[in-house]
N, C-alpha and C positions, 0 to 999 in steps of 0.2 A: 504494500500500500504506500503511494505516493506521501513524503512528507509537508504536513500543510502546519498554519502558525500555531496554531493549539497544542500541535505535539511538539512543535521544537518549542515552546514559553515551559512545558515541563522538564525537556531537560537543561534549556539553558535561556532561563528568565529574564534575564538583564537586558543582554547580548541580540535574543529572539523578540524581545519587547522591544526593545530601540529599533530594533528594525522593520515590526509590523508595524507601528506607530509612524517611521518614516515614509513606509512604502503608501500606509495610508492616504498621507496628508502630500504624496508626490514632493517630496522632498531629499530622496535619497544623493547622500555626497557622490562624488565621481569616482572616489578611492576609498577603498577601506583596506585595513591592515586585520585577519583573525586574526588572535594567538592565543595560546593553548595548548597541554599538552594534549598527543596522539589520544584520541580513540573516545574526542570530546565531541565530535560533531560537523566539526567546520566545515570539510567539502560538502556533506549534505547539505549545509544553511545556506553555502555560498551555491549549488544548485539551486537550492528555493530561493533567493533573492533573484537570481540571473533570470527566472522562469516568469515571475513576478516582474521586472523587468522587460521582459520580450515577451508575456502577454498580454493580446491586444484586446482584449475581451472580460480583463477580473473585474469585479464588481468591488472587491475589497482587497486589503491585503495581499491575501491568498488566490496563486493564479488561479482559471478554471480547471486545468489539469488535461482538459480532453482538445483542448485546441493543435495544429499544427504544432504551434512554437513548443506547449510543454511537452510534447508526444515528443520531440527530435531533440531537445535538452533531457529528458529524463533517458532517451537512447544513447546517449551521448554523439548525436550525429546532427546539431546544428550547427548550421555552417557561420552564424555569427558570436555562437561561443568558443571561444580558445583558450585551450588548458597548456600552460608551460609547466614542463615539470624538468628537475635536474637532467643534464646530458651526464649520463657519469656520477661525478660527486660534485656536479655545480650547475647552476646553470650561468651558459653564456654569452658574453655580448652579441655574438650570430643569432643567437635565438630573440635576445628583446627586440634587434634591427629588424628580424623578421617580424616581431610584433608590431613594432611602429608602421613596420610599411602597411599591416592590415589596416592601422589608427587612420592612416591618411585617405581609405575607402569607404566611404558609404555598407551598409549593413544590407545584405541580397534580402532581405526580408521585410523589415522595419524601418530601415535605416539606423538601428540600435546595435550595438558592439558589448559583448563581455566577454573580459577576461578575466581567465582566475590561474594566479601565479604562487602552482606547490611551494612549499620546503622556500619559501621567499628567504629564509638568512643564507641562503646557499647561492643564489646572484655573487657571479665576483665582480669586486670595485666596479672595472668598466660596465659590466652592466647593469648596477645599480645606478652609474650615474649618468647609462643610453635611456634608464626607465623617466629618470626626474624631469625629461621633456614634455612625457604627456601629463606627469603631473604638476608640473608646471603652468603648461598652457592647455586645461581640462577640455577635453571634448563634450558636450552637453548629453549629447548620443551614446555616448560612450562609460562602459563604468568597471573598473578595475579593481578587483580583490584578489589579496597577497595573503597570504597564508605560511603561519610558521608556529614550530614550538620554540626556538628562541628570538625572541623580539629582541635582544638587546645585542643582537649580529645587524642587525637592520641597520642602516645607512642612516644616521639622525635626519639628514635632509629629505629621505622616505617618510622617515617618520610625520616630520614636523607637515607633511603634504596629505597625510592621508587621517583617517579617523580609524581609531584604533578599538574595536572589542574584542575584549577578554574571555574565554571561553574554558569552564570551569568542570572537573573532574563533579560528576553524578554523585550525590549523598547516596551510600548506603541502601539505603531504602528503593529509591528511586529507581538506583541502578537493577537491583532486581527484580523490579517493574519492568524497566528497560526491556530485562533479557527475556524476561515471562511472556511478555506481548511478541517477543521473536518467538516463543514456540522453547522455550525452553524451560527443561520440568526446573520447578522451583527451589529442590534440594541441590541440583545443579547450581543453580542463580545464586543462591546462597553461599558455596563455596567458590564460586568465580567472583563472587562481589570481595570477596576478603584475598584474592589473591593478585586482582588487576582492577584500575579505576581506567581502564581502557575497554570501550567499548568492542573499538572492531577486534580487541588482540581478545577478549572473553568469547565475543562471537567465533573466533576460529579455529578454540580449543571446544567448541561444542560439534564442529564437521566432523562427520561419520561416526559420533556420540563418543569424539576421544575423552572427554571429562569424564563421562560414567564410566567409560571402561577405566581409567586412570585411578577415580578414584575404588575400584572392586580393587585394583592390583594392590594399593597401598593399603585397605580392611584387609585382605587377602596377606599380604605380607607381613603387619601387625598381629594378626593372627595366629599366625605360626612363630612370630616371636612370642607369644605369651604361652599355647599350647604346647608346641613342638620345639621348642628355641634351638634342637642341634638340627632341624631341617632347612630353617630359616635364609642359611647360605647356599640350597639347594635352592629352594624358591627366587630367590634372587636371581639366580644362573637362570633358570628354566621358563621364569615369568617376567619377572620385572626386568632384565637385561633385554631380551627379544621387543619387550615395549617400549621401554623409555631407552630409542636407541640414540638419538641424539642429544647432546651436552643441553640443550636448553631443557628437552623435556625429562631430562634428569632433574633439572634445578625443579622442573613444577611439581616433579614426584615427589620432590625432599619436600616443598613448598605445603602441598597435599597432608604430609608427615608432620608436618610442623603444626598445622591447622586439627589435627585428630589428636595429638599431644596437649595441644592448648583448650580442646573439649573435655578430655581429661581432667585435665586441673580443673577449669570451671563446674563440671562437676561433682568433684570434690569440693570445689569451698560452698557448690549451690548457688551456682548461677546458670542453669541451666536454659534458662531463657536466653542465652546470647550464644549456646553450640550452634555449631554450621554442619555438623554429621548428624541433622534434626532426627533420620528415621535409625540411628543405632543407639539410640539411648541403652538398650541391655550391657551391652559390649562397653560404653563409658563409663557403665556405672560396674559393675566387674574390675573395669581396670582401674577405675579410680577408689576402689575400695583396697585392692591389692597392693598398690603403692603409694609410698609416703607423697609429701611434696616436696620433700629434696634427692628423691629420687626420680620424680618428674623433670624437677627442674636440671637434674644432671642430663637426661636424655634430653631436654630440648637443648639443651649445650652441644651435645651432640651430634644431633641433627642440624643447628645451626652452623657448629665446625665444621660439619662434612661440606655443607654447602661454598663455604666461606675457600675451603681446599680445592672443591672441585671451580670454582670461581677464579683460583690461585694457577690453574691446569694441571690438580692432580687427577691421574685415571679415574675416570667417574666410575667404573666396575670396583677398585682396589680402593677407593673412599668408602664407597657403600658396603663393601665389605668389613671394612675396620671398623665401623661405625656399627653396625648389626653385631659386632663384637662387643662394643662397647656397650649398648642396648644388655647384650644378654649380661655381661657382668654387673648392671646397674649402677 
């Protein structure tokens, strides 16, 4: 479902208000600067303004959705939208030249122009300072948004030329709203809101349901440390190695560990209202009756360390080993 102003004022109020309010009153400046960190929103907003922008027909705000313009902006195939994004690790003066030359054209459709310029602290010099032409001398027709999580790379004289909204990491709550209205079960949501405030990076550890299966591996592995603790290092070899094969999703597997360690404790002191392993309360309350709280907290040490080593580039196999050592010694 296309994103309209109702849904982006829920995730980002401020930022989504300023802007529904401007688009209202046909006010919109000719630059704007997101910024923000990753997985807050921004290229979706900055599609719904552009859309907004090059539809000829909204009655409010919010474009119709069904016309020409927003059908080939939500395709990504209008022709008077242009997306620059890094060539490499930059983008380059060649590419803003080639920007300017579109500025100096008429819009095939409207006569209306949007740009929206990724990863904006990555322009080198020269072509932050081939961009300060058109924000210099603004085209009326025309309307440019730059995009970045570090705004303090930006060019001051970018700056000082564009209007700047801040676009802010989802509350908690919200965030697992977010993920819920995607279609994602909410025990999930629950443990991806406490592991990432990144929307699109929690969306793409839910493809092909890798979060449920990630976290069965890591109940699954706890498990047999508390049951079986001399199998434990077989499980490891035979399950959790074949799954978590690369170095990041090793980090989320520990990350998983750390999050079931910290249910734990909670309830043990009886806080049971704030675990994120909502449907294994048997299994917390078992283990949290079994061990002290300075034996908890030695294992989260632990599982902290491993992470901290395998961060360091110690073998993520020969970490997780030591470590399920150190688990069973307590």
């Amino acid at each position: 479902m296309a994103l309209d102003f109702t849904a982006a004022e829920k995730t980002q109020p401020v930022a989504a208000g300023i802007l529904k309010r401007t688009i209202e009153k046909n006010r919109l400046a000719h630059a704007y600067l997101f910024e923000g960190s990753r997985g807050t929103g921004k290229q979706e907003i900055a599609k719904l303004v552009a859309k907004a922008f090059l539809c000829q027909v909204r009655e409010s705000a919010d474009p119709c959705g069904d016309c020409g313009d927003c059908r080939r902006v939500d395709s990504g195939n209008h022709p008077d939208v242009h997306l620059i994004e890094p060539d490499g690790t930059t983008i380059k003066v060649e590419q803003i030249r080639g920007l300017k030359k579109e500025f100096s054209m008429r819009g095939m459709e409207s006569g209306r122009k949007v740009y929206l310029v990724q990863d904006a602290d990555l322009m080198t010099a020269s072509a932050g300072n081939s961009l300060l032409k058109f924000l210099e001398e603004p085209d009326g027709e025309a309307l440019a948004i730059l995009m970045t999580t570090r705004p303090q790379r930006i060019l001051k004289t970018i700056l000082s030329r564009v209007q700047v909204l801040s676009f802010h990491p989802l509350a908690p709550d919200e965030f697992v709203k977010t993920l819920v209205n995607h279609d994602v079960k909410e025990r999930d949501a629950l443990l991806l809101s406490r592991m990432t405030s990144n929307l699109d990076e929690a969306l793409s550890m839910t493809e092909e349901d890798w979060i449920a299966e990630a976290r069965n591996k890591v109940i699954q592995l706890i498990d047999d440390l508390v049951t079986r603790p001399g199998y434990s290092l077989i499980s490891l070899q035979d399950d959790w190695i074949p799954f978590f094969k690369e170095k990041t999703d090793v980090q989320l597997g520990i990350d998983l560990m750390t999050l079931w360690y910290r249910d734990v404790l909670r309830t043990k002191v009886d806080q049971m209202e704030q675990i994120v392993y909502v449907d294994q309360e048997d299994r917390l309350q078992k283990q949290a009756f079994s061990l002290s709280e300075e034996r908890l907290a030695r294992h989260l040490e632990a599982i902290v360390d491993t992470k901290r080593r395998i961060d360091a580039n110690t073998t993520p196999q020969l970490a997780m080993e030591q470590m399920l050592i150190r688990l069973q010694e307590g």
